[in-house]
C-alpha positions as CSV (number, residue, x, y, z in Angstrom):
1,X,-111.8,118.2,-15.8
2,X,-113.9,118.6,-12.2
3,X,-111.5,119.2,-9.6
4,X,-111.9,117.0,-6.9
5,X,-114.1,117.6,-3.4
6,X,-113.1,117.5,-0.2
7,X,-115.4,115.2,2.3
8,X,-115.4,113.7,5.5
9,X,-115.0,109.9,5.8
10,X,-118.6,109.7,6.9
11,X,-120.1,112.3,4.0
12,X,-117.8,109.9,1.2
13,X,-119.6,106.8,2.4
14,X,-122.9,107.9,2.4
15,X,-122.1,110.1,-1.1
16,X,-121.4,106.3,-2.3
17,X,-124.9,104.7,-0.4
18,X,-126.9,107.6,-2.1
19,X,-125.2,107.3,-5.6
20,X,-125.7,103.2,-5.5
21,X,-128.9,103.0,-4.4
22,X,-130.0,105.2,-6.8
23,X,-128.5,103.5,-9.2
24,X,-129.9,99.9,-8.6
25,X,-132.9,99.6,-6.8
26,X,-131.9,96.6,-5.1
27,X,-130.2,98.0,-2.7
28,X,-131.2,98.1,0.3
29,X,-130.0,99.2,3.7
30,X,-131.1,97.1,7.0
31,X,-130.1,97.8,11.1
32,X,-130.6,99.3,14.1
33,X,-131.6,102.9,14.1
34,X,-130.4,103.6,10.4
35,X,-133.8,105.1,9.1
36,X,-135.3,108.0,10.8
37,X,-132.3,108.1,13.3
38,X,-129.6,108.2,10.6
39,X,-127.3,106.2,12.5
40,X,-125.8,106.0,15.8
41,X,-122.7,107.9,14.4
42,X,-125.1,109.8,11.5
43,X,-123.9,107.3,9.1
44,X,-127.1,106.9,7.4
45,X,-128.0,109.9,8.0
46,X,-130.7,111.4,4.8
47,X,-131.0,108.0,3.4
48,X,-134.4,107.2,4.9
49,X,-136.2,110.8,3.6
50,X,-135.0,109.5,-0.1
51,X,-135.5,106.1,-0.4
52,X,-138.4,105.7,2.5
53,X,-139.0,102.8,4.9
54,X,-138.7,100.0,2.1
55,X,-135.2,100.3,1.5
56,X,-134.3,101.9,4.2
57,X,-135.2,99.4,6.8
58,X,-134.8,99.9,10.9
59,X,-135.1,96.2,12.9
60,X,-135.3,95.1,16.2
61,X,-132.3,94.6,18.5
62,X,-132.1,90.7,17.1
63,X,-129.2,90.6,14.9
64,X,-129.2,87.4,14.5
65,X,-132.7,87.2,13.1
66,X,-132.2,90.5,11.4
67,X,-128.8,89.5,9.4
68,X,-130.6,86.0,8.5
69,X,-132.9,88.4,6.7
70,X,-130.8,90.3,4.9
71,X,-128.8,86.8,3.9
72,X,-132.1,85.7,2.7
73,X,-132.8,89.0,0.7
74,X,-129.5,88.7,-0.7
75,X,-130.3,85.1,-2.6
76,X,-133.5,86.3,-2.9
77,X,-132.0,88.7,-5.3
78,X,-131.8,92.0,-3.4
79,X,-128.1,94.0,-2.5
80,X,-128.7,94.2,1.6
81,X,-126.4,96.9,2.9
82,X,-126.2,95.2,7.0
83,X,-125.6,97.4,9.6
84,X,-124.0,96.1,12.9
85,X,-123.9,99.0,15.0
86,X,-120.5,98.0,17.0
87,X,-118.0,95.4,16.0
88,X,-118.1,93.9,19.2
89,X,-121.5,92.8,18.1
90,X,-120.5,90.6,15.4
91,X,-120.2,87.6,18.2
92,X,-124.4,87.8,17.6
93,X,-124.4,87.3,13.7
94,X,-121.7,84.6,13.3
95,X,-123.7,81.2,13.0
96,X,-125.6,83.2,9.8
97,X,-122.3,84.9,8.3
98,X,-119.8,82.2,8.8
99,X,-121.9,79.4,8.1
100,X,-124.5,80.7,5.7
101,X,-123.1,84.0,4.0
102,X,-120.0,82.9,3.3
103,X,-120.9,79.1,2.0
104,X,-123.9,79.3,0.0
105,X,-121.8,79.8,-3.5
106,X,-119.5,76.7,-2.5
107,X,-122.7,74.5,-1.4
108,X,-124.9,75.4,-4.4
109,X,-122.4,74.6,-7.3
110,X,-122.2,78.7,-7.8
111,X,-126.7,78.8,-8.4
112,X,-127.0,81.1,-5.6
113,X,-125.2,84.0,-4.0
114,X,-125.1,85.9,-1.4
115,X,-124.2,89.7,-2.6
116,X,-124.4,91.9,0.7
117,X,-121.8,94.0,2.4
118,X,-121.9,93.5,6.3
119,X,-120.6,96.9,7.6
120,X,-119.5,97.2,11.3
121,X,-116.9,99.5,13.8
122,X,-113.2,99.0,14.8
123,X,-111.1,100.4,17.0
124,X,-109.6,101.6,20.1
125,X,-109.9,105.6,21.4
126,X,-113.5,106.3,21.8
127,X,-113.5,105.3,25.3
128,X,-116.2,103.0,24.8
129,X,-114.9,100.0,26.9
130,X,-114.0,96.2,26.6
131,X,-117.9,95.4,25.0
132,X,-118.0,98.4,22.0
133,X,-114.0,98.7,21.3
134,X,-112.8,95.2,20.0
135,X,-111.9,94.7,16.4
136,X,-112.7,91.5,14.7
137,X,-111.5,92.0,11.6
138,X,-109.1,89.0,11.4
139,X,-112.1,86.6,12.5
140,X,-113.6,87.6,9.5
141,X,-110.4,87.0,7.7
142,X,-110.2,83.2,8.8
143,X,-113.7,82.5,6.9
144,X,-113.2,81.4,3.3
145,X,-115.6,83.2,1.6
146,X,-116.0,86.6,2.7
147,X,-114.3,89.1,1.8
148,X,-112.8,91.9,4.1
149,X,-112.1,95.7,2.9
150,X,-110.7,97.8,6.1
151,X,-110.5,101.5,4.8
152,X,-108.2,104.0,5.7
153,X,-109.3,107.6,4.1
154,X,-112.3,108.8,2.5
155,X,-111.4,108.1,-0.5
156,X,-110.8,104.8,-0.1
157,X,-114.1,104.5,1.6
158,X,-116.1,105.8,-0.9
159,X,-114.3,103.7,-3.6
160,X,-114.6,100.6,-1.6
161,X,-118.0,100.6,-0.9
162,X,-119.2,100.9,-4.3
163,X,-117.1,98.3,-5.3
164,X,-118.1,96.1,-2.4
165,X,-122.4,96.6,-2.8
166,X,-121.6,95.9,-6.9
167,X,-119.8,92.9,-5.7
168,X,-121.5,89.3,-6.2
169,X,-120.2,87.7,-2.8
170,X,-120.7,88.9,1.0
171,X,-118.0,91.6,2.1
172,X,-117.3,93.4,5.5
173,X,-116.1,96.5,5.7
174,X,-114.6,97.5,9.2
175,X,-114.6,101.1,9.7
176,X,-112.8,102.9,12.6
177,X,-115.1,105.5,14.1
178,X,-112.4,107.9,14.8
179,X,-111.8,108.4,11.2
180,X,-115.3,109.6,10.4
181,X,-114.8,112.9,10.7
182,X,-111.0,112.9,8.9
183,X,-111.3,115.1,5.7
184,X,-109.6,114.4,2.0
185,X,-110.2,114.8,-1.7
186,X,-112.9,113.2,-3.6
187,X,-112.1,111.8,-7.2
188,X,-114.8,112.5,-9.5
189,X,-117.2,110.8,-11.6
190,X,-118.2,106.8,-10.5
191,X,-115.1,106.0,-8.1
192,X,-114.8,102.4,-7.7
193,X,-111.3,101.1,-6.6
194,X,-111.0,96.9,-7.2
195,X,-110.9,94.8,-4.3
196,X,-107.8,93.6,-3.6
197,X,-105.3,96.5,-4.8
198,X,-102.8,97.8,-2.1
199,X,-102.1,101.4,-2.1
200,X,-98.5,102.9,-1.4
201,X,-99.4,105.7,0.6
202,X,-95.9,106.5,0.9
203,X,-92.2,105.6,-1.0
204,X,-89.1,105.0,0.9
205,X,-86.1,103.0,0.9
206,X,-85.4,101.8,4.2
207,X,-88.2,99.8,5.6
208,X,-91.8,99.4,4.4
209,X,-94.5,99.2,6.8
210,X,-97.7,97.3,6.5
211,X,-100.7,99.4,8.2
212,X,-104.0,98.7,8.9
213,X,-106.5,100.9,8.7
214,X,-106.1,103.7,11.2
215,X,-102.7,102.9,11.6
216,X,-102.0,104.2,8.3
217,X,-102.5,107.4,9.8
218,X,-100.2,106.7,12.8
219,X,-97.6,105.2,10.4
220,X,-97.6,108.6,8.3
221,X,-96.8,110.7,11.9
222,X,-94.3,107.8,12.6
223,X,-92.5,108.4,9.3
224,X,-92.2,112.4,9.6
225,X,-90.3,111.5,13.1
226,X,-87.8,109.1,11.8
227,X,-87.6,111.4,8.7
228,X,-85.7,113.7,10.8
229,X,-83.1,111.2,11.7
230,X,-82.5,110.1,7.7
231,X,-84.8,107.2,7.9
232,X,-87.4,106.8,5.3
233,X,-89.6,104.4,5.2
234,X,-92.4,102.8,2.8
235,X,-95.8,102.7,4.2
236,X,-98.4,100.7,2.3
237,X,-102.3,100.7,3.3
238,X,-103.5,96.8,2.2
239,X,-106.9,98.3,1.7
240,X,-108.5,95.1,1.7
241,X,-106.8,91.8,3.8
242,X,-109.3,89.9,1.6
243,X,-108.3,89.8,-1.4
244,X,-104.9,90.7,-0.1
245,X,-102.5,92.5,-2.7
246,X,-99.5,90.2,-1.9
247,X,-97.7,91.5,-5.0
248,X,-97.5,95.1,-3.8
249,X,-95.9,93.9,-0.8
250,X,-93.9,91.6,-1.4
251,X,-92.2,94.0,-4.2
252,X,-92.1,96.9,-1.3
253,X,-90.0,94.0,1.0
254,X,-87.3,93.4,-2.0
255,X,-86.6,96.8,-2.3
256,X,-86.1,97.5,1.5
257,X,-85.5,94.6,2.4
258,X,-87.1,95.4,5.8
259,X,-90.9,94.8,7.0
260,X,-92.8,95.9,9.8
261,X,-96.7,95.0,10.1
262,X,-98.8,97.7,11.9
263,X,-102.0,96.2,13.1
264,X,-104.5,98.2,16.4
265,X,-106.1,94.4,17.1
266,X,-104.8,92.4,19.0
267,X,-101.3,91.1,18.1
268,X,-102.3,87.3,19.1
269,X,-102.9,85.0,16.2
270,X,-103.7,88.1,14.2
271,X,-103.2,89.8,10.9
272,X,-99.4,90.8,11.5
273,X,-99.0,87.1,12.0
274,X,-100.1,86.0,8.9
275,X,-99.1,89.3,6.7
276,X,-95.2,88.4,8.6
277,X,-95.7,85.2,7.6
278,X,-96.0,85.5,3.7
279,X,-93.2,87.9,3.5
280,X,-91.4,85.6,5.3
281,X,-92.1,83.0,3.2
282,X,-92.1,84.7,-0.3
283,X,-89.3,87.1,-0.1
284,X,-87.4,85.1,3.1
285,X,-84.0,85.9,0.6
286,X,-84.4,89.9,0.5
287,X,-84.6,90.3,3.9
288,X,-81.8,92.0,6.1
289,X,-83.4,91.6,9.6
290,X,-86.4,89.6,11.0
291,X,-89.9,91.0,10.0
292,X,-91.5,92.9,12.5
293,X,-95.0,92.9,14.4
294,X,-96.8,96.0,16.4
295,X,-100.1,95.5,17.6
296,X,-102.4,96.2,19.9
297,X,-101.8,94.4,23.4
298,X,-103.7,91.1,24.4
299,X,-106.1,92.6,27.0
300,X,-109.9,93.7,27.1
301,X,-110.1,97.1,26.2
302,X,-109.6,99.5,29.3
303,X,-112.2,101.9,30.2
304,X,-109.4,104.4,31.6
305,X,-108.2,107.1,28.8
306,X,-104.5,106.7,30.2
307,X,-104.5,102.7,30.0
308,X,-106.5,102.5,26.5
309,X,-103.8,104.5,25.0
310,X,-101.4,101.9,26.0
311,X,-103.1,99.2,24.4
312,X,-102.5,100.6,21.0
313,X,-100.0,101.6,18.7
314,X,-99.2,105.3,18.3
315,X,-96.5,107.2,16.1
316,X,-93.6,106.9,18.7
317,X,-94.4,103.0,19.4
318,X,-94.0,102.9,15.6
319,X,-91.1,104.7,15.4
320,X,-89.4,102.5,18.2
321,X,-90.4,99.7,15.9
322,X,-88.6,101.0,13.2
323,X,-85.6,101.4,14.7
324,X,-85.4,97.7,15.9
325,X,-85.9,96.5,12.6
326,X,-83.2,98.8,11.6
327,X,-80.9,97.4,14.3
């Protein structure tokens, strides 16, 4: 058996854009500066020397017009891979994604579809500011019909993908920058992981967290801290918010009968909301304390280094967390 690899975030996405694409021919890959340029962050870096300017495909700075192509390459029969260079930029591409993308199955009696992945940045720490930090991943989440993969290690990036180019209806996956560079093993062979299947990154009997993408990471420092004091918690990375794995969940919560839900958005009619809101509802009779919520604070992204690590959750704001819940 081949023992597994270890790669960056950004080298297990693009090791799952080069194996696709050469597997299926339909697949193409369309943005700003993702051909000769290989990406703002090198994301798409090498794909444009294989596959040439055909597939690989730079436009202007229109997203709008640029998405409505890929939409319409999508029905047309094509797998459009859509780049939007910063999530902050999804406010362009909404009228074609939330009214087109994600509709056209339900509006043509399931004769057309609309199989592209929509792949965009999240996240605070980069010191980018309030117009290239925000994360709009529960927007997405609001709009039946799309579905929404937030990845938290490369090898849940690589198996994601895959799974969400192969996939028949429109995905997004939200990728924080700041874990492009993280390194970790590599399964072999054609990793695909389902859509919709938690992960429980870590066991524990006290209280089970909920994270969110690069909170997962946060959540793991969080849990060595409060390990020291004799408190062990459950973390479990969603993977994807839609599908959600409620099951996985919701069987953590009646074993621990504690919850906190770790989100870096902001907390305002977010995705701790509704996450505390189904546990609430489906395991209301397991629970010894109130769920709880962390997220990131209701404010435009600050410029400053010292104030942007305030709007964000970290491992002691976690830990502090805990310990509420806990009473």
């Amino acid at each position: 058996m081949a023992e597994p690899r270890i790669l960056t975030y950004r080298e297990a996405v693009l090791e799952a854009l080069f194996e696709e694409m050469r597997a299926n021919a339909d697949v193409v890959v369309i943005g700003e500066d993702v051909a000769a340029a290989g990406g703002v962050f090198k994301q798409t870096e090498g794909l444009f020397a294989e596959f040439g300017a055909n597939r690989v495909i730079d436009t202007p700075i229109s997203e709008p017009g640029a998405f409505g192509m890929a939409v319409g390459a999508a029905m047309s029969g094509l797998r459009p891979v859509f780049e939007v260079m910063f999530g902050d930029f999804m406010t362009l591409v909404m009228d074609q994604l939330v009214n087109q993308a994600a509709k056209v199955r339900y509006m043509s009696n399931g004769t057309a579809k609309v199989p592209l992945v929509l792949r965009t940045t999240m996240g605070l720490g980069a010191n980018l500011g309030p117009q290239h930090s925000q994360s709009f991943h529960a927007w997405a989440a609001h709009v039946p019909g799309l579905k929404i993969a937030i990845p938290s290690t490369p090898a849940d990036a690589k198996g994601l993908w895959k799974a969400a180019i192969r996939d028949d209806d429109p995905v997004l996956i939200f990728e924080d920058r700041l874990l492009y560079t993280m390194k970790g093993d590599i399964p072999a062979g054609d990793h695909v992981l389902p859509l919709g299947q938690a992960r429980i990154v870590r066991e524990g009997r006290d209280v089970t967290l909920i994270a969110i993408g690069r909170m997962v990471e946060f959540a793991q420092a969080a849990a060595k801290l409060l390990a020291d004091e004799g408190i062990e918690v459950e973390i479990i990375d969603p993977r994807t918010l839609v599908p959600f794995d409620t099951k996985t969940v919701i069987d953590s919560v009646k074993r621990t009968h504690r919850a906190l839900v770790i989100d870096g958005a902001p907390r305002a009619y977010g995705v701790t909301g509704e996450i505390a809101a189904t546990i609430a509802e489906e395991a209301f009779d397991w629970l010894d304390a109130p769920v709880g919520r962390l997220a990131g604070s209701n404010t435009p992204v600050p410029f400053s280094r010292s104030l942007e690590k305030l709007a964000r959750p970290d491992a002691k704001t976690i830990a502090q967390h805990v310990r509420a819940v806990l009473g």
